[in-house]
Backbone bond lengths (Angstrom), bond angles and torsions (degrees), N, CA, C in turn:
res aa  C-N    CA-C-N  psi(-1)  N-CA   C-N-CA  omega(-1)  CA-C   N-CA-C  phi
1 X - - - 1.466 - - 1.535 111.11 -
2 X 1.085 118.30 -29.95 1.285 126.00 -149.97 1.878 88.82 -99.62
3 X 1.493 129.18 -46.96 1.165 90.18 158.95 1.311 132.36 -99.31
4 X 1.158 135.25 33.02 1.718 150.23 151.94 2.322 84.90 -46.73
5 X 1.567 93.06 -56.69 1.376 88.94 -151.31 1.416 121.24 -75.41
6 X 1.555 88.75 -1.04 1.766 109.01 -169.80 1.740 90.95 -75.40
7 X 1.444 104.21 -56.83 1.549 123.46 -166.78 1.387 107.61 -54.42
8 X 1.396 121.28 -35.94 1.362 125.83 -171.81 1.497 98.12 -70.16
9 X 1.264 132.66 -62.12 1.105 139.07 177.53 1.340 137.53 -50.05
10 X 1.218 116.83 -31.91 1.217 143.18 153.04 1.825 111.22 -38.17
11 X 1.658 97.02 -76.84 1.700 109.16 173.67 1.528 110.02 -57.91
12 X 1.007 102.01 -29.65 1.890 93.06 165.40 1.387 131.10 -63.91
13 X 1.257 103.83 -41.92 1.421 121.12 178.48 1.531 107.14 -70.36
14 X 1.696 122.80 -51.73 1.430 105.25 176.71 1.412 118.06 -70.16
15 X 1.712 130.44 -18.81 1.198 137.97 165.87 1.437 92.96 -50.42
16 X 1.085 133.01 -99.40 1.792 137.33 166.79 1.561 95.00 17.47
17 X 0.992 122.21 -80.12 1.483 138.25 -110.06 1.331 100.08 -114.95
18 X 0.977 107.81 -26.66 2.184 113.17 -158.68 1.878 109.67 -86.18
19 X 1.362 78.45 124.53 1.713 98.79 167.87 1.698 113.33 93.33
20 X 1.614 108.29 15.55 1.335 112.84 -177.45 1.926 100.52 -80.60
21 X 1.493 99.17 130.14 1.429 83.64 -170.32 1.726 92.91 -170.49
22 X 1.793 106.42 103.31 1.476 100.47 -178.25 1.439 113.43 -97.63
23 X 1.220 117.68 47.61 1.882 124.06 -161.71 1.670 94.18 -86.89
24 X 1.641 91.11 -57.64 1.493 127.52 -174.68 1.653 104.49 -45.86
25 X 0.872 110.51 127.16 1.849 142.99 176.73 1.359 110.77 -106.86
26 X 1.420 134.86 137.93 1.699 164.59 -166.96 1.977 69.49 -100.99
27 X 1.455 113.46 145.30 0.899 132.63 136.77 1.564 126.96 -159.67
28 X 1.098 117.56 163.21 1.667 125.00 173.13 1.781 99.14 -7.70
29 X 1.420 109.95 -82.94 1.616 125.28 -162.57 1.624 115.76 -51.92
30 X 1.427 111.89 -27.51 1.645 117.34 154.06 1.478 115.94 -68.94
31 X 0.944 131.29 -5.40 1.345 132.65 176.43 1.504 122.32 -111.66
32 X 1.436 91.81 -55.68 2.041 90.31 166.86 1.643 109.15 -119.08
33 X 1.475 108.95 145.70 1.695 108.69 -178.91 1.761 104.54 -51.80
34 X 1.914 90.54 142.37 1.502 97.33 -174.60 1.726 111.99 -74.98
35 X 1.882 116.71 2.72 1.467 97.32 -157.63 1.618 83.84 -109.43
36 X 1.573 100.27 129.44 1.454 100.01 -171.06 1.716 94.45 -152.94
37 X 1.683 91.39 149.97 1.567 105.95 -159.70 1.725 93.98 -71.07
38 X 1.111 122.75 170.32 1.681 143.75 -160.82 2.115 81.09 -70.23
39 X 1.403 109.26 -55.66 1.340 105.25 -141.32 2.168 92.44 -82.80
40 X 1.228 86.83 -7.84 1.829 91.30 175.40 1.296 109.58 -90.73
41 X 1.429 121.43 -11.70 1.458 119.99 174.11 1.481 100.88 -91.60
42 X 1.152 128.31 -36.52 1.348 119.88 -172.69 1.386 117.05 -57.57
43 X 2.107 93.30 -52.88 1.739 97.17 166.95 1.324 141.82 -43.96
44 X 1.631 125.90 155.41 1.377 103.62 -170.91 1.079 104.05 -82.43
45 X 1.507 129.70 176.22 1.440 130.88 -117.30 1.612 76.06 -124.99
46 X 1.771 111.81 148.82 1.308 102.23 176.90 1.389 97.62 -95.42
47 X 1.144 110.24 144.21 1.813 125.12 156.54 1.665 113.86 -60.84
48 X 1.388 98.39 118.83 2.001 97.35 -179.94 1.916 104.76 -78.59
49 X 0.983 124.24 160.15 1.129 131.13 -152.04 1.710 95.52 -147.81
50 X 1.455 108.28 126.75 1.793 90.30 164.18 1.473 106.71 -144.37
51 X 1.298 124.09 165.01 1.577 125.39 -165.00 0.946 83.23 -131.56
52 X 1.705 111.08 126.90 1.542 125.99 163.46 1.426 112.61 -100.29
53 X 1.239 130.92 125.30 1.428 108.10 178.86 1.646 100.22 -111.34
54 X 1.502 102.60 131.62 1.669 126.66 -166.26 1.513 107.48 -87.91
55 X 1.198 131.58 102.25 1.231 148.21 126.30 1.829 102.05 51.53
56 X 1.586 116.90 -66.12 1.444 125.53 -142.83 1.894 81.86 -115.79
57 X 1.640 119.54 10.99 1.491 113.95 136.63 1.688 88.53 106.58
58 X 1.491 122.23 0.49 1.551 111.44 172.50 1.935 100.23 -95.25
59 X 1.274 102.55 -173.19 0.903 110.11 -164.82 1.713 110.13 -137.87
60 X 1.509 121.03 151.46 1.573 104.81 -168.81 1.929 87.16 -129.44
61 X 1.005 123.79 141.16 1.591 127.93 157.80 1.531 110.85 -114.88
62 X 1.420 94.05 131.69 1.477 100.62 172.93 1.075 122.79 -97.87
63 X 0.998 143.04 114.10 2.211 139.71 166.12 0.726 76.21 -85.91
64 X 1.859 105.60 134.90 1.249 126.60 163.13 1.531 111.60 -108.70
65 X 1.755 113.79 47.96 1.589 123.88 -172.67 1.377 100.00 -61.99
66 X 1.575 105.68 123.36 2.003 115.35 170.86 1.558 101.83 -84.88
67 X 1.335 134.73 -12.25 1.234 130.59 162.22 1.612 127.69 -69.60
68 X 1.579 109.42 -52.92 1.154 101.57 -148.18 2.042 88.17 -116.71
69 X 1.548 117.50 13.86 1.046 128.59 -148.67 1.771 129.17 49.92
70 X 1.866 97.13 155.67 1.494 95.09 -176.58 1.771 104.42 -52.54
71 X 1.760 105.54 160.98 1.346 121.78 154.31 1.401 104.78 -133.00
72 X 1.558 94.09 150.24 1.460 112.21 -165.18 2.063 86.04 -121.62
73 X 1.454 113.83 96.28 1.448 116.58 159.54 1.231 102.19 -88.90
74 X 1.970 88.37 121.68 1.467 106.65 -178.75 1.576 109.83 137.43
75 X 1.994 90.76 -37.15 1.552 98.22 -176.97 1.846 104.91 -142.17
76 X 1.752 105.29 77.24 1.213 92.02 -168.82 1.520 115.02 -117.50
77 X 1.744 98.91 162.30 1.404 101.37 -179.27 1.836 98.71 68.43
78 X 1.092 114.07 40.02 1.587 124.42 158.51 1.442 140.75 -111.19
79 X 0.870 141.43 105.82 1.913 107.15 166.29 1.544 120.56 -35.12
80 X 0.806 116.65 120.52 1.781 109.21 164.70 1.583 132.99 -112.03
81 X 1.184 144.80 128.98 0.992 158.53 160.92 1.567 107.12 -77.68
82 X 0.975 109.71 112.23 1.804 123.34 169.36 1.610 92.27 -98.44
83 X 1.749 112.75 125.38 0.607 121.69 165.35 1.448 130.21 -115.40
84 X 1.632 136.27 82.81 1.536 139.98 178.05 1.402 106.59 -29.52
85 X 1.382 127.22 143.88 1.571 119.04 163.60 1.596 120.55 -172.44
86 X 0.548 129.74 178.63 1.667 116.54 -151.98 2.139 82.36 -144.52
87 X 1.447 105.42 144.65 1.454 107.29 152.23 1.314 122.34 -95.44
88 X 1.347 120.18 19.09 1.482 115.44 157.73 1.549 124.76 -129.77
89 X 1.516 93.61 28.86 1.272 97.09 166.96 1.433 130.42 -126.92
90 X 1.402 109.23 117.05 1.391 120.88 -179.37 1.326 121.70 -19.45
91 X 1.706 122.76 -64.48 1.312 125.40 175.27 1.598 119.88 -34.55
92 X 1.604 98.49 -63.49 1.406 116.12 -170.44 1.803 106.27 -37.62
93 X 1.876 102.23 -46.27 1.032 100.20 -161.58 1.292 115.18 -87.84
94 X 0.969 103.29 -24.11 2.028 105.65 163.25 1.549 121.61 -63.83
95 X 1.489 109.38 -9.07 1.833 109.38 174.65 1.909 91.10 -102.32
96 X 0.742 128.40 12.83 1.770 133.23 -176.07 2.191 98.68 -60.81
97 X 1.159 101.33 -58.69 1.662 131.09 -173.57 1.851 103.78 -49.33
98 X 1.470 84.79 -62.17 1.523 90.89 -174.27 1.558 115.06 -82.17
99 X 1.366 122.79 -18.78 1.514 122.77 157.99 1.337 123.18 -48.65
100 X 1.948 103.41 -48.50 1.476 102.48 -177.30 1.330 125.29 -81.57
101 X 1.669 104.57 -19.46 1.750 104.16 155.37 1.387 140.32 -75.71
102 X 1.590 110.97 -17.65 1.065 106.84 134.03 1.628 163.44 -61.08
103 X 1.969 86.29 -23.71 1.196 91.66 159.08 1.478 129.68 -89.40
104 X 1.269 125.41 -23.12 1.274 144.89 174.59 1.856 102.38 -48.97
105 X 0.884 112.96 -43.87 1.423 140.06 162.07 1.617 125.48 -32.39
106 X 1.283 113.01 -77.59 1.094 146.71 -148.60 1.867 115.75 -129.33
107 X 1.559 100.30 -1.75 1.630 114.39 177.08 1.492 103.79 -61.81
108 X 1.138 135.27 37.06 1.349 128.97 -176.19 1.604 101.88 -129.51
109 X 1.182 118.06 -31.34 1.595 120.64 -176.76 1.822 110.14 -143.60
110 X 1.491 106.71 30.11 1.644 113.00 -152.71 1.970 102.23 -166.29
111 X 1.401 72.21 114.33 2.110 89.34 176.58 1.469 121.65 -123.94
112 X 0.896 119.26 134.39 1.416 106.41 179.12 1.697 114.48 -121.02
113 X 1.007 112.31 115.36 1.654 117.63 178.41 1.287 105.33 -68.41
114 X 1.491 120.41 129.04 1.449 99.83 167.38 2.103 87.22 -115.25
115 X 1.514 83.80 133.69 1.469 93.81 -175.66 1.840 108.19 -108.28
116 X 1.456 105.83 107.78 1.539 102.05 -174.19 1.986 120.40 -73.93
117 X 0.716 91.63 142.44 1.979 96.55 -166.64 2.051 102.30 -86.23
118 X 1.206 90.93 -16.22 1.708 106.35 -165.88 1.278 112.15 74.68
119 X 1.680 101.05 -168.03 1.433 107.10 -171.20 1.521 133.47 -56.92
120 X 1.319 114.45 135.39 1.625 99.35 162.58 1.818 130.43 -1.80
121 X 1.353 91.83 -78.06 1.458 101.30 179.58 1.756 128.75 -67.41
122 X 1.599 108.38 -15.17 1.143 107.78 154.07 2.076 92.70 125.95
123 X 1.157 90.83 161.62 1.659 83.44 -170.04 1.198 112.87 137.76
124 X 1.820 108.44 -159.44 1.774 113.89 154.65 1.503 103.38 -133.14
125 X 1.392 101.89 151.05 1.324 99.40 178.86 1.584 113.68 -78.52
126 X 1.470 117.71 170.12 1.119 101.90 -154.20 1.883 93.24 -112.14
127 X 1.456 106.83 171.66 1.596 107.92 -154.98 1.736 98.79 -72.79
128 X 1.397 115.27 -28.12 1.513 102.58 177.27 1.750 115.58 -95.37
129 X 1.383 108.19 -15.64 2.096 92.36 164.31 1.847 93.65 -77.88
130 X 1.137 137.18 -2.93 1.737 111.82 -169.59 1.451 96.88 -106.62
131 X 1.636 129.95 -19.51 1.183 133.71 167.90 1.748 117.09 -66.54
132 X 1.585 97.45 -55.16 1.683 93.25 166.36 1.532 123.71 -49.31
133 X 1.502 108.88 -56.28 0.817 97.65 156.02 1.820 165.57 17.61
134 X 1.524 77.23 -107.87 1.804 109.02 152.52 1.860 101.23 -34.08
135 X 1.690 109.06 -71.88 1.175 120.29 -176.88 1.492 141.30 -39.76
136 X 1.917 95.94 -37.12 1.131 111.75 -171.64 1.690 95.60 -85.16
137 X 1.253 133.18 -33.32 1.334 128.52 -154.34 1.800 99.13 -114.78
138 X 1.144 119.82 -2.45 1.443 122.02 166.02 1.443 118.42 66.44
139 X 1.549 109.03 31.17 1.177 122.83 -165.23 1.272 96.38 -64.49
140 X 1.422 115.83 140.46 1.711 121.94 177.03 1.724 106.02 -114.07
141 X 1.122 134.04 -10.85 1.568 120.38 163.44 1.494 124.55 -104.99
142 X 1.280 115.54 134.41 1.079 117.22 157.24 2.132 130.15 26.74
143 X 0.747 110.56 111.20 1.920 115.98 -170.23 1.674 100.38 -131.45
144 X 1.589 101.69 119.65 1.735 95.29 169.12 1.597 87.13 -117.52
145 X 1.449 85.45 167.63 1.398 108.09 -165.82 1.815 110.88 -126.23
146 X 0.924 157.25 -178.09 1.091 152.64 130.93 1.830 120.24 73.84
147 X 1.797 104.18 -105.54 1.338 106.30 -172.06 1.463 123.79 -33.50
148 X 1.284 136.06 -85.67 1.414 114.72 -176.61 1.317 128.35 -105.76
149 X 1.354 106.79 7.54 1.725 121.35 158.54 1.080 128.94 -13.80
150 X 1.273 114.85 -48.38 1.762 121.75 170.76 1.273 102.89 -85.25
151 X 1.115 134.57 -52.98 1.560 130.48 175.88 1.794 113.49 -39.75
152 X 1.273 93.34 -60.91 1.410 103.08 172.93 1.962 128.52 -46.01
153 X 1.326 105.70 -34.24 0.838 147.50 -176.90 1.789 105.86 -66.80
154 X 1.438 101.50 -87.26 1.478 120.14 -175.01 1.310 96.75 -46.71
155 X 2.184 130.52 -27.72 1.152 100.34 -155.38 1.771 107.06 -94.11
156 X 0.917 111.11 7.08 1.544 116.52 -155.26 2.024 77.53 -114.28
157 X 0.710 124.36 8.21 1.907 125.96 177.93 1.695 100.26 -42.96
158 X 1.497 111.39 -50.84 1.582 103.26 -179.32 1.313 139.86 -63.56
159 X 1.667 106.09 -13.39 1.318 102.03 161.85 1.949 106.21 -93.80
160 X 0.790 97.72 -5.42 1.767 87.10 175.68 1.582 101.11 -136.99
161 X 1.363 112.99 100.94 1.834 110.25 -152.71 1.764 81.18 -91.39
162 X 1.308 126.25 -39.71 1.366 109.33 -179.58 1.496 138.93 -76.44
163 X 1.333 127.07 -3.39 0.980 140.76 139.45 1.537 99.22 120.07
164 X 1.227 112.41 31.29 1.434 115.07 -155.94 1.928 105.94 -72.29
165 X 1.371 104.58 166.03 2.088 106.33 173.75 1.688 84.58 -154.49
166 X 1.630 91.39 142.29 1.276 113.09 0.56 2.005 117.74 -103.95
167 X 0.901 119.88 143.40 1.764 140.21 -174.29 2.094 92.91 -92.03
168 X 1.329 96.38 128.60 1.569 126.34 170.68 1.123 101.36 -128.64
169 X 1.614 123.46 152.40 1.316 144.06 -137.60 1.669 96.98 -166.59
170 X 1.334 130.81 68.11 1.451 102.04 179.13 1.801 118.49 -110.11
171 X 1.428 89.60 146.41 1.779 105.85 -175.36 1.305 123.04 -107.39
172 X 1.617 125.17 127.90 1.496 102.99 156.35 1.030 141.63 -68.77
173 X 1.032 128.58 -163.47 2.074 140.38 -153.52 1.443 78.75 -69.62
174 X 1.422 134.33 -48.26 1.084 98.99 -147.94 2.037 97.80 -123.27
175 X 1.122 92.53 54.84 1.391 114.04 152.38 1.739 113.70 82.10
176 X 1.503 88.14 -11.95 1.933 89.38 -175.99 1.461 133.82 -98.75
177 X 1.134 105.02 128.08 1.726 111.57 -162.48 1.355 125.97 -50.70
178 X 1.279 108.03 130.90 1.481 129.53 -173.49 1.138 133.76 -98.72
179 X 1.621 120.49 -49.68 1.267 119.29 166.58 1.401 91.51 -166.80
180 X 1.758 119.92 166.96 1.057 151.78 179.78 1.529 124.88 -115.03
181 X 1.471 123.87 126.20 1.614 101.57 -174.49 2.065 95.05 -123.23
182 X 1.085 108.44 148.38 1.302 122.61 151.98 1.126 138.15 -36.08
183 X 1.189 138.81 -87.79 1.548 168.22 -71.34 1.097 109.70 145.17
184 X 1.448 134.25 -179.94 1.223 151.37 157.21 1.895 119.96 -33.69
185 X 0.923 94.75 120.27 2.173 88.61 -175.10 1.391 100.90 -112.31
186 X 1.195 102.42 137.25 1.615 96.74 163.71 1.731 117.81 -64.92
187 X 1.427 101.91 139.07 1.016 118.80 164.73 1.797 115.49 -5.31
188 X 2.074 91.01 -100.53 1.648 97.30 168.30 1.311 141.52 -17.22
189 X 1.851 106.44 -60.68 1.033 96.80 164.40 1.512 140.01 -98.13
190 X 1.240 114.35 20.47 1.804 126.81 171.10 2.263 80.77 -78.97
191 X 1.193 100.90 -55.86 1.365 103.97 -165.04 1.976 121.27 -55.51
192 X 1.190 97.43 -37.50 1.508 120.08 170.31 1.298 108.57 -76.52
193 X 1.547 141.51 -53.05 1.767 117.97 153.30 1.209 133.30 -31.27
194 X 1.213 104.37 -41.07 1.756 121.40 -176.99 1.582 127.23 -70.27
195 X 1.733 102.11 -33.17 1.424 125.37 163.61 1.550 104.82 -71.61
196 X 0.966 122.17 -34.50 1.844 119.46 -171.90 1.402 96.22 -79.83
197 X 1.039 118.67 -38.35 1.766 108.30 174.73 1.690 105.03 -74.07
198 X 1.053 121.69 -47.29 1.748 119.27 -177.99 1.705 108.55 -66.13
199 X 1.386 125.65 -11.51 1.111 128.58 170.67 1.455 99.53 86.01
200 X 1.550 118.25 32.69 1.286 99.40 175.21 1.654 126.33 -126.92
């Protein structure tokens, strides 16, 4: 029994813990394929663009400019946390609590996208399971659903090559990438990155 409980604990802890890793850099080649003709490298580089459409009927666009950093119109002059997440997954929904106390917190210079991946089996989720949802777990920021979610998603694949949820993405004010989380984060320290960027 006693190691059933060792083992259980164990996989919890690397669930917790796994894939936190701020080494890793957002660049150009995670965003657009690296094999490109002579006269497409010369050209200037297109900027990827994605439309989230938010739950409560606004809408967020991302430029994903490697020059001048991403902007998020819709959510500006913020830190942001993009948050990947699935409604059938346990993890996702056990970091739900500590998202909104962080944001409750920090809603003054601090947003968090929660970006849904859809169903298990593949698809979009549909507007009344992502509304219940919302409802059942009292999510207080921002939820897109649908339009470029998977796009958005597939393009950021290199920092999370296994496709894991739930996947965090966080940026400063002025749009440039900071760190990446795995799995489940503790509280503190999702909360203590976020203060070092707010200067606090």
């Amino acid at each position: 029994m006693k190691i059933k409980k060792l083992a259980f604990f164990a996989i919890l802890a690397i669930t917790i813990f796994a894939g936190c890793d701020d080494k890793e850099k957002i660049s150009q080649d995670v965003i657009t394929p690296s094999q490109q003709t002579t006269a497409q490298a010369k050209a200037k580089p297109v900027i990827p663009t994605f439309d989230l459409k938010v739950v409560n009927g606004n809408a967020i666009k991302i430029i994903a400019d490697f020059e001048k950093g991403w902007k998020f119109e819709g959510v500006e002059n913020k830190v942001v946390l993009l948050d990947f997440f699935g409604t059938w997954c346990p993890p996702c929904k056990a970091e739900i609590p500590h998202l909104n106390d962080i944001r409750s917190k920090l809603k003054n210079d601090f947003e968090i996208v929660g970006v849904d991946v859809g169903p298990r089996g593949g698809g979009v989720t549909t507007m009344e399971v992502i509304k219940e949802f919302i409802e059942t777990f009292e999510i207080k920021y921002p939820v897109s659903i649908g339009g470029d979610n998977g796009k958005l998603y597939s393009a950021l694949r290199e920092l999370n090559p296994n496709g894991s949820i739930p996947f965090m993405v966080l940026l400063n004010k002025k749009g440039e990438y900071v760190t990446h989380y795995v799995g489940m984060v503790p509280q503190e320290m999702l909360e203590g990155d976020i203060n070092k960027l707010l200067g606090k």
